[in-house]
C-alpha positions, 0 to 999 in steps of 0.5 A, a space after each residue: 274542389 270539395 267533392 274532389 278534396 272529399 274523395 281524396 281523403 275518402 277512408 282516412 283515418 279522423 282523430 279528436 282533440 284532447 285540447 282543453 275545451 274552449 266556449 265559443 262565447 263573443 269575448 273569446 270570439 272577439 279576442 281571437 278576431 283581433 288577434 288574427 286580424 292584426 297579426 294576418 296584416 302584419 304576416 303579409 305586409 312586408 310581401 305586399 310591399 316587396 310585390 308593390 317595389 318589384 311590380 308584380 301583377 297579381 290576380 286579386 279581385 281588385 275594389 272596382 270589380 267589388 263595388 261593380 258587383 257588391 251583392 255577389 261579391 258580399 254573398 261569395 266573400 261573406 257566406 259561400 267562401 267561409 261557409 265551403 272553404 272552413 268546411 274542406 279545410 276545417 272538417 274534412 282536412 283537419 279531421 283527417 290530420 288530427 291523428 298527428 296531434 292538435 300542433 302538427 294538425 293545425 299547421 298543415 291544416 293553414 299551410 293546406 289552406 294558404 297555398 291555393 291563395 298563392 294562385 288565387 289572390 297572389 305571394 303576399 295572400 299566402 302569409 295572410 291566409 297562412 296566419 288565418 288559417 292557424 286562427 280557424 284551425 286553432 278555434 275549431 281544435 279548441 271548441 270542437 265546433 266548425 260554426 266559429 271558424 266560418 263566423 271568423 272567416 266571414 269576418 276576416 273577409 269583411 275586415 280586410 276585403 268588403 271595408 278596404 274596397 269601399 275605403 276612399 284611399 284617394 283621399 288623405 285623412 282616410 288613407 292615414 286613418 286606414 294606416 293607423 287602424 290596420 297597420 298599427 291600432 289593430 296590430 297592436 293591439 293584437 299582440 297584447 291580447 295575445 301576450 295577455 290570453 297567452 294561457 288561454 290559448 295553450 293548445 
């Protein structure tokens, strides 16, 4: 798709962010990944539930396939899938859609990102990968840098797909231990550091 993606936007016009500049230092990093993390899990949650209710077959790769495969499913989901997708979302799109403004830019840039997951991962994937996309747009707009987005991205895929596969949800104290981290430590704690950084992260 990128060579595709690449001729499609071929002689657009690229625009520049006049947001303030943010170092891409590891408190900044770190705040950002908990801030998307949490509130990704808590976009798509009530979706995810609805999907399990009305059981609707979805495409996602699922923990077996995995742990069968975990040196090509660690290599596709933390360097091949960060590495290309933040380059055609972040570089190649959102460079074209920065003559809109940095707003308008950043969220076409996650609704352009969030819809091929519909087909990929399934409904309940759309409003996770919608928030993360807003995260990865946000932190390139403002560090004027593609290298973060694809370090959160890979981090984002570890959190929420290396970890959860390997989780032994079979057994009980785990799976409360996996409810209290990510769907209420994480979540929590993201909305804090989000009221708390709310300046910080003016556009």
């Amino acid at each position: 798709a990128l060579p595709v993606a690449y001729l499609t936007v071929l002689g657009m016009k690229t625009g520049l962010s006049n947001a303030p500049l943010m170092k891409p230092g590891v408190k900044n990093m770190a705040t950002i990944l908990i801030i998307q993390s949490g509130l990704s899990v808590w976009a798509m949650l009530p979706m995810s539930i609805l999907v399990k209710v009305l059981g609707i077959k979805t495409p996602a790769v699922t923990p077996e396939e995995i742990l069968a495969q975990p040196l090509f499913y660690c290599f596709l989901l933390l360097v091949f899938a960060p590495v290309m997708e933040e380059f055609m979302f972040r570089k190649i799109f959102l460079d074209r859609l920065m003559v809109l403004g940095n707003k308008p830019a950043i969220l076409l840039s996650a609704i352009l990102f969030a819809v091929p997951h519909l087909i990929s991962q399934g409904p309940a994937q759309v409003f996770y990968t919608f928030v993360l996309g807003l995260s990865f747009a946000f932190v390139t707009v403002r560090t004027r840098k593609l290298w973060p987005a694809i370090v959160l991205h890979s981090f984002s895929n570890l959190y929420c797909g290396i970890l959860v596969a390997v989780w032994p949800m079979d057994i009980p104290l785990f799976m409360l231990a996996y409810a209290a981290i990510y769907i209420l430590a994480v979540p929590v704690t993201a909305v804090v550091l989000a009221v708390l950084n709310r300046k910080k992260l003016m556009l």
